[in-house]
DSSP file (Angstrom, degrees, kcal/mol; ACC not computed):
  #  RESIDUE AA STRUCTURE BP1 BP2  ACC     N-H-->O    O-->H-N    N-H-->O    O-->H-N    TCO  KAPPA ALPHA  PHI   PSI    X-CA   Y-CA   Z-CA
    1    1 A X     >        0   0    0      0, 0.0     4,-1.6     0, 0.0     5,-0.2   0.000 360.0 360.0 360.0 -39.6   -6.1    5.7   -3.9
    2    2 A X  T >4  +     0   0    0     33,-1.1     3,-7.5     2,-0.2     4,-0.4   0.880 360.0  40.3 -27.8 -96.6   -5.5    9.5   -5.2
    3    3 A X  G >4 S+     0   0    0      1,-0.3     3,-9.4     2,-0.2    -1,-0.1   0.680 112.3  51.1  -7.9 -97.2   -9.0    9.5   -6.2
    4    4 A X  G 34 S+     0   0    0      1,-0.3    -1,-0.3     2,-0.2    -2,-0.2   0.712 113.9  46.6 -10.1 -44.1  -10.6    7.8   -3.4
    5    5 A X  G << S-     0   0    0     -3,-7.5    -1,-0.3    -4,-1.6    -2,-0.2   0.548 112.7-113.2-100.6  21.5   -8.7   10.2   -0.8
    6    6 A X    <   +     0   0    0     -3,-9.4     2,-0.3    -4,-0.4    -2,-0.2   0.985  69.2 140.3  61.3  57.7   -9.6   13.6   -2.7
    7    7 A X        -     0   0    0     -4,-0.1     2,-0.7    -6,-0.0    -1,-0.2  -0.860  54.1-134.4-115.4 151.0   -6.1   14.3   -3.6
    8    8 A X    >>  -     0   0    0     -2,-0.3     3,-3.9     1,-0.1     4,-0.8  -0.884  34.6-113.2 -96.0 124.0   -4.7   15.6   -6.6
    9    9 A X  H >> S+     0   0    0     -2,-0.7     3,-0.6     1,-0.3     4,-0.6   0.869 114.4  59.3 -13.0 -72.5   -1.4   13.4   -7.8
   10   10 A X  H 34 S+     0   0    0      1,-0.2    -1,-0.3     2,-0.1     4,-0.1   0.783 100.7  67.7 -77.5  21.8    1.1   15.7   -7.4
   11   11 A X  H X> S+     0   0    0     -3,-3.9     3,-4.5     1,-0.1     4,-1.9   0.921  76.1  77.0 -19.7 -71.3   -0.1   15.7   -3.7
   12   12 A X  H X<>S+     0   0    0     -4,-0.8     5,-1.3    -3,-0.6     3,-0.9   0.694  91.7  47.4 -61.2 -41.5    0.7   12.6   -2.7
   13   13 A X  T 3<5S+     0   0    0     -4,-0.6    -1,-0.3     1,-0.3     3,-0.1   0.544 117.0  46.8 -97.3  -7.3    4.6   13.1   -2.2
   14   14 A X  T <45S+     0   0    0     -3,-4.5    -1,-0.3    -4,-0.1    -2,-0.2   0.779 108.0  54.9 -84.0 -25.2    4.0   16.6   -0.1
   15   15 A X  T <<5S-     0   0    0     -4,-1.9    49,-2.3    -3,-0.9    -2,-0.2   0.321 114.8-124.0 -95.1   7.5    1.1   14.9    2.1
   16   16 A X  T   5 -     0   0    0     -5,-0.4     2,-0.2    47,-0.2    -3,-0.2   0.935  41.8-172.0  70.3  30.2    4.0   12.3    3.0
   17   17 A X      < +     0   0    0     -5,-1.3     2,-0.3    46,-0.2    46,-0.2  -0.473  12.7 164.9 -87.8 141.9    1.3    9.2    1.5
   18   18 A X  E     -A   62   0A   0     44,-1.6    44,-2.1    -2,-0.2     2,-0.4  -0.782  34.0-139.3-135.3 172.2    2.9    5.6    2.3
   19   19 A X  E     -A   61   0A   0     -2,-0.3     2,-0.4    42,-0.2    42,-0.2  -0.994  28.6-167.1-131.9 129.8    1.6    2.5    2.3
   20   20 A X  E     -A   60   0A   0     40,-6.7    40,-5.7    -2,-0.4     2,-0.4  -0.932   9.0-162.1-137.0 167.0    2.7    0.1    5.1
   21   21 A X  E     -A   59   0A   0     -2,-0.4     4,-0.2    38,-0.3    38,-0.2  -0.972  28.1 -96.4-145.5 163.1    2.6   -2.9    5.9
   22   22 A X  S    S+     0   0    0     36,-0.9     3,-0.2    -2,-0.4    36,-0.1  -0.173  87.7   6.0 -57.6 135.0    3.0   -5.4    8.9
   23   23 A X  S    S-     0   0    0      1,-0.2     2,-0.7     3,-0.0    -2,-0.2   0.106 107.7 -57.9  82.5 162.0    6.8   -7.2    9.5
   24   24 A X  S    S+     0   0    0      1,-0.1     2,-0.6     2,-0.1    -1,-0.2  -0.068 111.3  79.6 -91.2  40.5    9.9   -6.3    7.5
   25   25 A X        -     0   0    0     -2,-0.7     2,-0.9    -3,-0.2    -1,-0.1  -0.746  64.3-151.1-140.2  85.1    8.7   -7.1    3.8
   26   26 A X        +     0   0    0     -2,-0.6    -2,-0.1     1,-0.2    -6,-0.1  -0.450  15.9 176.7 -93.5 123.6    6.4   -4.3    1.8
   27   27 A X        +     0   0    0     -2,-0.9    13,-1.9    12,-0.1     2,-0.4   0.527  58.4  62.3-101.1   4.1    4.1   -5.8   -0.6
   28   28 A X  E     -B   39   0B   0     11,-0.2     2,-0.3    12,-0.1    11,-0.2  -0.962  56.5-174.3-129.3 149.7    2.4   -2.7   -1.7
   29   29 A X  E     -B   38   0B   0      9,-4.1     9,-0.5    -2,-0.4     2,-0.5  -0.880  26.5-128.9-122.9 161.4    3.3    0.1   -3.1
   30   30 A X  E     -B   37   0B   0     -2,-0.3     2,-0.4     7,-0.2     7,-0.2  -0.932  32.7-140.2 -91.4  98.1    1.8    3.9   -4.2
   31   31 A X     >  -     0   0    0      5,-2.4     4,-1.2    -2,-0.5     5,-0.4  -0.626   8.9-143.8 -58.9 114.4    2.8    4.6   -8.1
   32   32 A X  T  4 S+     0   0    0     -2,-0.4    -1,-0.2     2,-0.2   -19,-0.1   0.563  85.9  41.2 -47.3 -34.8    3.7    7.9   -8.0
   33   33 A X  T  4 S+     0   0    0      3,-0.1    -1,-0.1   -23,-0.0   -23,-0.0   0.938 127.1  31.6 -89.5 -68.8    2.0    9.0  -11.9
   34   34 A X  T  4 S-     0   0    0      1,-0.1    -2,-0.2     2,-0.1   -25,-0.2   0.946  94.2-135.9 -90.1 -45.8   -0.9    7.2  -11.6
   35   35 A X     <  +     0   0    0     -4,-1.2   -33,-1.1     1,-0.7     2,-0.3   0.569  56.9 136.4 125.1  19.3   -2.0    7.0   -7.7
   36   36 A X        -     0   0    0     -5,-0.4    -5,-2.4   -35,-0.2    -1,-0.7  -0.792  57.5-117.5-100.2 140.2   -2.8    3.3   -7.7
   37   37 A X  E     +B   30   0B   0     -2,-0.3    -7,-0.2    -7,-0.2     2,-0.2  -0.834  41.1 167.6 -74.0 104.0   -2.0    0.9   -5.5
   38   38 A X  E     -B   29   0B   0     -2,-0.6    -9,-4.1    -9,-0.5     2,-0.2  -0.711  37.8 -96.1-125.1 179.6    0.2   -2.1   -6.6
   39   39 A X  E     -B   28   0B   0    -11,-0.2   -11,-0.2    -2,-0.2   -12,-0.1  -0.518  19.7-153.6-102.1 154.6    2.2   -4.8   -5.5
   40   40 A X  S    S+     0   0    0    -13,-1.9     2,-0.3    -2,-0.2   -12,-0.1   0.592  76.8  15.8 -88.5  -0.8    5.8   -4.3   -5.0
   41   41 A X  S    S-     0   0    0    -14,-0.4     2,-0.3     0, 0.0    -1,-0.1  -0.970  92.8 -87.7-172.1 150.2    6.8   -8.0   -5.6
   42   42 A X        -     0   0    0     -2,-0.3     2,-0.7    -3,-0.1    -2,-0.1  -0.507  53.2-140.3 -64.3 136.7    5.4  -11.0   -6.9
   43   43 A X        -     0   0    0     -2,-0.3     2,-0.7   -16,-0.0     3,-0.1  -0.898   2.4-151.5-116.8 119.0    3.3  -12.7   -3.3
   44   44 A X     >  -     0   0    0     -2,-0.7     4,-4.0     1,-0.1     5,-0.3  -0.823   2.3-159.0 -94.4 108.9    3.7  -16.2   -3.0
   45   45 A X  H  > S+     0   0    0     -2,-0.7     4,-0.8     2,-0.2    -1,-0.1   0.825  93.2  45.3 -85.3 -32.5    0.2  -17.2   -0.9
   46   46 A X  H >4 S+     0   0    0      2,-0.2     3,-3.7     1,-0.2     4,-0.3   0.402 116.3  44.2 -92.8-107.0    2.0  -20.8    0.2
   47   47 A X  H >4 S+     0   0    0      1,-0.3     3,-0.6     2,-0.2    -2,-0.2   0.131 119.0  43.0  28.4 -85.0    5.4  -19.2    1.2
   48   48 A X  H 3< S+     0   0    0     -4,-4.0    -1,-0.3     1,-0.3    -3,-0.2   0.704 139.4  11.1 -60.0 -17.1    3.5  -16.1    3.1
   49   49 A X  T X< S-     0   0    0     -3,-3.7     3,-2.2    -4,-0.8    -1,-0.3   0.519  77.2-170.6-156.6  15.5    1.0  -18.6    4.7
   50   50 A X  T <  S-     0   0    0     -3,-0.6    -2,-0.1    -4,-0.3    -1,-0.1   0.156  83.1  -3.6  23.6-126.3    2.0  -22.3    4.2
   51   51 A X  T 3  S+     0   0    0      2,-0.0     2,-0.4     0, 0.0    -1,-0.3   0.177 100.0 124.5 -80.3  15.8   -1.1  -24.6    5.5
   52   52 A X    <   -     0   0    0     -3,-2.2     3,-0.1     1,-0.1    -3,-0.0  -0.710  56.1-142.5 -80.3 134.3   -3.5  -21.3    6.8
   53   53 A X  S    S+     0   0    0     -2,-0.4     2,-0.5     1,-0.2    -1,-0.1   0.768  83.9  32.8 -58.3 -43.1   -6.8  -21.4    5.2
   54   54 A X  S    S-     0   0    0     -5,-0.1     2,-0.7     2,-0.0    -1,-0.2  -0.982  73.3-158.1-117.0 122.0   -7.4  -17.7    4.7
   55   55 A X        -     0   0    0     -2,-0.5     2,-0.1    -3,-0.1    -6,-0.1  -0.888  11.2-169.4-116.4 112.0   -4.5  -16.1    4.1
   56   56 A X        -     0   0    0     -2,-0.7     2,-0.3     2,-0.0    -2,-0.0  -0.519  10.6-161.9 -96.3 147.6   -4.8  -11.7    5.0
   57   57 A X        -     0   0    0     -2,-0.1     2,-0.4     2,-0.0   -36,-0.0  -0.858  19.8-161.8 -89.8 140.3   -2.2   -9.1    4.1
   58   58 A X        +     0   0    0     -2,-0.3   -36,-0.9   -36,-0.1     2,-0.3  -0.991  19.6 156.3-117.8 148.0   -3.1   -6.4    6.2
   59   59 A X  E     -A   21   0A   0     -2,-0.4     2,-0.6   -38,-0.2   -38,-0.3  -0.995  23.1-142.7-141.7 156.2   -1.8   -3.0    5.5
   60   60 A X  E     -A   20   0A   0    -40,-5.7   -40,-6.7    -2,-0.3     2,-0.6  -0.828  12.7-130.8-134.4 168.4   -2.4    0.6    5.9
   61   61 A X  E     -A   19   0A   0     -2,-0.6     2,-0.4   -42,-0.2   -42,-0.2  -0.749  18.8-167.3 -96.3 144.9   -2.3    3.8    4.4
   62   62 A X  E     +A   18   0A   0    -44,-2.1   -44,-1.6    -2,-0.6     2,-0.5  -0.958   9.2 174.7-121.7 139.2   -0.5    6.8    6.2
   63   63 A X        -     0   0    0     -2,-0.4     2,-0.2   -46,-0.2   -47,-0.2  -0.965  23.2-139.8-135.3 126.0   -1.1   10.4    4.8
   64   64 A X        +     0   0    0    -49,-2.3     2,-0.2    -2,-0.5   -47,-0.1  -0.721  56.2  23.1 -97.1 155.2    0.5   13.3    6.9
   65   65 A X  S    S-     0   0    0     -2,-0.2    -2,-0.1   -49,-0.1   -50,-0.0  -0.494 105.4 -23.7  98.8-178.2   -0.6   16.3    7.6
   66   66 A X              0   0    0     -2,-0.2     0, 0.0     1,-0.1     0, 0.0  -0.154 360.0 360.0 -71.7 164.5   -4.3   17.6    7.8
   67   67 A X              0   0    0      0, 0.0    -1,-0.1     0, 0.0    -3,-0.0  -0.144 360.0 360.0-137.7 360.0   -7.3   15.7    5.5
């Protein structure tokens, strides 16, 4: 994600970079050394989405400040 937004690592915690996501439950995370996005918890696809055929996370990134 670093990469991707032209940020240098130790950036991301002055430009305020989050990951969020919809509903009270965040299943991504930012790793702070490398600048990769992972998941913050094992996601259990019938749990999160019982009988739905395509099952979305949707999430976004927030970075404050100017780009």
């Amino acid at each position: 994600v670093a990469k991707d937004l032209g940020l240098q690592l130790p950036a991301l915690p002055d430009r305020g970079v989050r990951v969020v996501t919809e509903g009270r439950t965040q299943y991504f995370f930012l790793h702070g050394k490398t600048g990769h996005l992972v998941t913050a918890e094992r996601i259990d696809r019938e749990q999160l989405c019982e009988s739905v055929e395509q099952c979305v996370l949707r999430c976004e990134l927030v970075v404050e400040g100017e780009m």
